[in-house]
N, C-alpha and C positions, 0 to 999 in steps of 0.2 A: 412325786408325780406332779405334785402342784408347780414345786421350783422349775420342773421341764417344762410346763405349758407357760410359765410367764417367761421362760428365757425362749422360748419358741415364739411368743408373741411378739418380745422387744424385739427378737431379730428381726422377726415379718413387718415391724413397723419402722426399723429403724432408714435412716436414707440411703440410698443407695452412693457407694464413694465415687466421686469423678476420678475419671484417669487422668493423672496429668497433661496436660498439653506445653509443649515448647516451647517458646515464644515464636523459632522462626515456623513452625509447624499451624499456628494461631495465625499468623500475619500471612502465610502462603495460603489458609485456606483451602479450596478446594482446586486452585489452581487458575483461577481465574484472576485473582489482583496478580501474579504474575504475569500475566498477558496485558495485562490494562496497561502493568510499567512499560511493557518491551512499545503498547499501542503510544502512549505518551513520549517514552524515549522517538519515537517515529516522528511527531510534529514538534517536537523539541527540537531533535537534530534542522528539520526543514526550515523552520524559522531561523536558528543558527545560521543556517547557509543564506539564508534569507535578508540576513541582519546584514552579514560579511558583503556581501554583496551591495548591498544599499550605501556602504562605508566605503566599498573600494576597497576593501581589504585582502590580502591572500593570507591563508595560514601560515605560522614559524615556520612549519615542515618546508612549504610550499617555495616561500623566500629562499630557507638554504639550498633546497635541492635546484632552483634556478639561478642564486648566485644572483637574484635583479628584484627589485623591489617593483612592484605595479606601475611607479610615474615614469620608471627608466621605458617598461614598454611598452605605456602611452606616448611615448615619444613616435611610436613608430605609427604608419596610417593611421592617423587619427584616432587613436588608442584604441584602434579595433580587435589588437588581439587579446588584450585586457578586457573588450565588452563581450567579445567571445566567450572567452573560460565564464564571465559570471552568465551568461543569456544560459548555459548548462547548468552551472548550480544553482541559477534560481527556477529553471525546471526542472531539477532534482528534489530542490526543497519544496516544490507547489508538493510533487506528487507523493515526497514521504506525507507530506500533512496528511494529501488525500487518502493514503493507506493507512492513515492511523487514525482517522476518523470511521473508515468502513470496521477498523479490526475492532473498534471502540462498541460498534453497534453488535457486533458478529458475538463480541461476546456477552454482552450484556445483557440481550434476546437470544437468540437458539441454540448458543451453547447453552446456558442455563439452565435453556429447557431440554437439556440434555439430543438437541437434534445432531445427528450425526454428519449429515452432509455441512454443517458448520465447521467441525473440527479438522475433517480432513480438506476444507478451503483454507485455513489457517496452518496446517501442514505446508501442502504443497506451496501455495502462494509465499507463505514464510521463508519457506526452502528456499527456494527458489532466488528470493532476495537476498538472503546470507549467502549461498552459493554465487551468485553471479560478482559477489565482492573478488571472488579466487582469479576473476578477470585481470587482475595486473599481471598475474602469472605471463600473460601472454606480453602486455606494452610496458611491464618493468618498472613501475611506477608503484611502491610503498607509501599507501597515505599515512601513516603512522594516525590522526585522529580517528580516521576514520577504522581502522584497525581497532584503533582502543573502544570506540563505539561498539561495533560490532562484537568483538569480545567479551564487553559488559553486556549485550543484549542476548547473544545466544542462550546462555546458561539459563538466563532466565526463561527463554522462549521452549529451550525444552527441556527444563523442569515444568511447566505450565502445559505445555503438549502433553505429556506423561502423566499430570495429575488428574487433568480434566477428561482423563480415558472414563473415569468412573463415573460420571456425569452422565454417558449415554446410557443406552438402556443394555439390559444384561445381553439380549440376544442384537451384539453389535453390528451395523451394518458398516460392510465395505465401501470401496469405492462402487458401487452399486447405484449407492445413495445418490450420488451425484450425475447419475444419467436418469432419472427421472425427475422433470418439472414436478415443481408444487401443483401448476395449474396448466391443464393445456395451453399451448401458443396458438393465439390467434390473431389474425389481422380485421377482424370485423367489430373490436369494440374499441373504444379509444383507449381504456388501459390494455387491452393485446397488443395495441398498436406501439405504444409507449414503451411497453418490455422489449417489443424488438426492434424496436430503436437505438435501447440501449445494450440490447445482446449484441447487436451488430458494432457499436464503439467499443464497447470490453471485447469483444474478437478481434479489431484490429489495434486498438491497446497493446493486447496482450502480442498479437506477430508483429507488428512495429517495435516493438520493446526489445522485442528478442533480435532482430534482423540491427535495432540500431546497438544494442551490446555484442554481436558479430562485428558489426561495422567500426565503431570505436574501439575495437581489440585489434584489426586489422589493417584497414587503410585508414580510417579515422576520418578524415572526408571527405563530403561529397561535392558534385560541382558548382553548387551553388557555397556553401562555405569555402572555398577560391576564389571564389567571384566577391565575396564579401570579404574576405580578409587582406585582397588584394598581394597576396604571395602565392607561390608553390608551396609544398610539402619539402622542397630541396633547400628553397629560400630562409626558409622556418627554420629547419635544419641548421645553415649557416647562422643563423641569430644565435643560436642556442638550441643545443642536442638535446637537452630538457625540456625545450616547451612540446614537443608532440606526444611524445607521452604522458607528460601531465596531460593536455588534451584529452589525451585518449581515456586517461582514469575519467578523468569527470564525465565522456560521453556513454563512455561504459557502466558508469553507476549509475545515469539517467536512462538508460536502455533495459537495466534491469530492476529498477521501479515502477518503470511504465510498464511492462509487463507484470510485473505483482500486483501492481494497482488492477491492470485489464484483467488476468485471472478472476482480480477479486470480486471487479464489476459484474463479470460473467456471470459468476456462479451465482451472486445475490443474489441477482434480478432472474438467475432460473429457476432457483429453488426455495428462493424468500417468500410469504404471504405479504399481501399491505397492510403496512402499518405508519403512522403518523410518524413515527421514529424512523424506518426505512426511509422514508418519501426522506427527514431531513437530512440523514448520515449521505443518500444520495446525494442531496441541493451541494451541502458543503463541497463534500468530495470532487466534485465536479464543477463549481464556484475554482476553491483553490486551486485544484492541477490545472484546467483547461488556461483560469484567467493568470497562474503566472506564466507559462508554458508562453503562452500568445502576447501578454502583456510587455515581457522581456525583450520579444520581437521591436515594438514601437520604441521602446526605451533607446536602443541599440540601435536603430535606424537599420538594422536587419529586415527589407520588407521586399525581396525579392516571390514573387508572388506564387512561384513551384515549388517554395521552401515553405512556406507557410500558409498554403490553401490547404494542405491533409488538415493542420491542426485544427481553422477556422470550420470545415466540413465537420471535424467531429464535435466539434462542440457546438455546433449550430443542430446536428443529429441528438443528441447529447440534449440540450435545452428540449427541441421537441419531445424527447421521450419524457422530460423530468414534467413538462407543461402538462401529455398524456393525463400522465399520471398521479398529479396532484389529488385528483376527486378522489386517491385511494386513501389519501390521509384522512380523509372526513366523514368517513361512513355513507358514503351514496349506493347507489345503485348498484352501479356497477363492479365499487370494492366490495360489496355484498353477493353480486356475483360469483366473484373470484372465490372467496370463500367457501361458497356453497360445493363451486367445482372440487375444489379440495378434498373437501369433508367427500364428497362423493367419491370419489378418486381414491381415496384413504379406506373408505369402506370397502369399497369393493375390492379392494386390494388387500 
């Protein structure tokens, strides 16, 4: 009887055995540093394009499938169709940065805290952007990097989609989540005002995005890039049956950024609270996209002024809402406000 109670004791004292863990099961965590890579692989690639760009470079792919090295088609109008192709990929690279800065905050805050209408902006806005890649389907154009990009980024984005399901709460909410504000919309304080400011650029982000990835899948431009490149589309043509369709890839993977990115602004600023971290994943975000977007324009001597007054509009709407909203990063009044609403809002609900 004695030897049962002390083997019953040693048991009840003894440690309890850890379960193994895997190493890639350890490093994937709960799903989140998988997301943080696919947010990094995002201002990785944009800088990339970023760099190329700044060097006059084209990619290997790019050279063989044109058969013409960059200086052969600076020869032609004042190597405007060379500053063309980069004024797209360096608004391509503004706006990956911009989406991998928001996706940066998205997960760091309210996925974490397991809020739901996070997850499913990182869904669709994600989709959304891997999807719009299947665009050359239509203008025939195989980036090969930018393939291999993508192909390293998915897996990871949804294994990370799939893990961080269990981070929300047990009784999950739908896309539900995503049509109610955190805080009612107002126009009568300067942060209401500031929110829909920026509701209104992320809305048309988001249909700009989409209308210019139709447009680069189909006619590819408009009349003012004729006007600036000094050709037709028949002309072009005659140069080389490859350059419009490359065209077309780069205007179409900028079309379906800028829509991700505007998804992403949308949803933030509808369903985010203030916080000093929002206010900054904002500033950047909208630093980066707006000032390469608009910057490339000067660079380029692209300054036809019905070509590049939408972009100057929203980022002048853009700045007002970020100025708004500043006092929400610093505990005033009025971010105390906003709060409260919340908290109200949540209760009664």
């Amino acid at each position: 009887m004695r030897d049962l109670d002390t083997k019953t004791r040693y048991s009840a004292e003894a440690p309890p055995v850890a379960e193994p863990v895997g190493l890639l099961k350890e490093l994937a965590g709960d799903g989140r540093p998988l997301l943080m890579l696919v947010a990094l692989g995002l201002i990785l690639s944009g800088l990339f394009a970023l760099f190329l760009s700044a060097t006059g470079s084209f990619l290997p792919h790019d050279v063989a499938y044109l058969g013409m090295q960059p200086q052969e088609l600076c020869a032609l109008h004042a190597c405007r169709v060379v500053h063309f192709i980069f004024h797209d990929r360096v608004s391509f690279g503004g706006t990956l940065m911009a989406i991998g800065t928001l996706y940066l905050w998205l997960i760091a805050f309210p996925l974490r805290d397991g809020e739901a209408w996070a997850w499913w902006t990182l869904l669709f806005s994600g989709s959304w952007g891997f999807l719009s890649f299947l665009a050359y389907l239509i203008y025939g154009y195989l980036d090969t990097w930018h393939a291999v990009a993508s192909a390293g980024m998915l897996p990871l984005f949804v294994a990370g989609i799939w893990m961080t399901r269990r981070l929300l709460p047990v009784r999950r909410e739908g896309l539900s989540s995503l049509l109610r504000p955190a805080v009612p919309l107002t126009f009568r304080t300067r942060a209401g005002f500031g929110r829909a400011c920026l509701l209104f650029v992320g809305a048309g982000m988001a249909v700009a995005g989409a209308v210019i990835t139709i447009l680069g899948s189909t006619v590819v431009f408009v009349p003012q890039d004729m006007t600036y490149l000094g050709y037709t589309a028949a002309e072009l043509n005659a140069i080389n049956l490859h350059l419009i369709p490359l065209i077309a890839h780069d205007r179409a993977g900028f079309g379906g950024g800028l829509a991700c990115c505007g998804l992403t602004v949308l949803a933030i600023v509808w369903k985010a609270c203030p916080s000093r971290a929002l206010w900054q994943a904002l500033l950047v975000g909208g630093v980066t996209g707006f000032g390469c977007a608009i910057g490339v324009h000067y660079k380029m001597n692209y300054l036809i002024v019905s070509h590049i007054a939408p972009a100057w509009l929203g980022a002048v709407i853009y700045a007002v809402g970020i100025i708004c909203l500043f006092p929400m990063s610093h505990g005033t009044a009025d971010a105390n406000s906003l709060w409260d609403g919340r908290k109200k809002a949540t209760a009664a609900g």
